[in-house]
N, C-alpha and C positions, 0 to 999 in steps of 0.2 A: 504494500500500500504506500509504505515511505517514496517506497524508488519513483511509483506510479506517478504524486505527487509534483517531485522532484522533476522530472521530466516533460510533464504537460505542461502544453502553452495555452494560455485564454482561463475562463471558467469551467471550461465543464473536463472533468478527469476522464482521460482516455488510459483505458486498461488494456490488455491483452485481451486475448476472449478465454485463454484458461485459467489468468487470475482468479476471476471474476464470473463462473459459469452462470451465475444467475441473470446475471444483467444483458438483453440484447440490444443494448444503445446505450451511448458513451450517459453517463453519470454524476452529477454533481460530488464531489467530497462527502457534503452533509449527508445527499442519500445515500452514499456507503459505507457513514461509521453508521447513521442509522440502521443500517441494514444489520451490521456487524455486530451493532450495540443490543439490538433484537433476538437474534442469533443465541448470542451469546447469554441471555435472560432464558431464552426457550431452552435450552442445554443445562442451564442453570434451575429450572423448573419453579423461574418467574424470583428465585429469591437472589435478590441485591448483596449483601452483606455474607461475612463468613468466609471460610477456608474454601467450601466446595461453590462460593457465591458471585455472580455474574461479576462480582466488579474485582475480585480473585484471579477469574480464567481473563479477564483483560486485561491486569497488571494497575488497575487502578484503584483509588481510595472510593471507601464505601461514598460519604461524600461528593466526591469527584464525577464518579458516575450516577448520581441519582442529579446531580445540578444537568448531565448533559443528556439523561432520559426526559428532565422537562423543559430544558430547551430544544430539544430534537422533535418533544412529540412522541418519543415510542409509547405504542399502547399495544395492547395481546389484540390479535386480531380476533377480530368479533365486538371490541369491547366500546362501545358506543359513550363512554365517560371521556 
């Protein structure tokens, strides 16, 4: 994701296509740590905090990652809140 970064020119982040299998057109940043940050809540089975806890497997602080689930917007799908 860093290199990906690094390397695009303009707004919108251009990946590879097997970085990135989900995605079939080029992708803003924001919607691929959302993605990522989603991901990794779902794997994490929605819990934030802790040793086994979403903000654990992404190297972040419990904090850290809940200030950028409510600026991102992540929400479980389906969940209309």
């Amino acid at each position: 994701m860093e290199r990906a970064v690094i390397l695009t020119r303009g707004a919108t982040l251009q990946v590879a296509p097997m970085a990135v299998a989900d995605f079939r057109e080029p992708v803003t940043l924001e919607d691929a740590e959302r993605d990522h940050i989603r991901k990794a809540l779902v794997e994490a089975n929605w819990v934030v905090g802790g040793a086994r806890g979403a903000a654990a497997r992404l190297g972040l602080k419990r904090t850290t990652l809940i200030s950028k689930i409510g600026k991102l917007g992540v929400r479980r799908a389906g969940d209309g809140r």
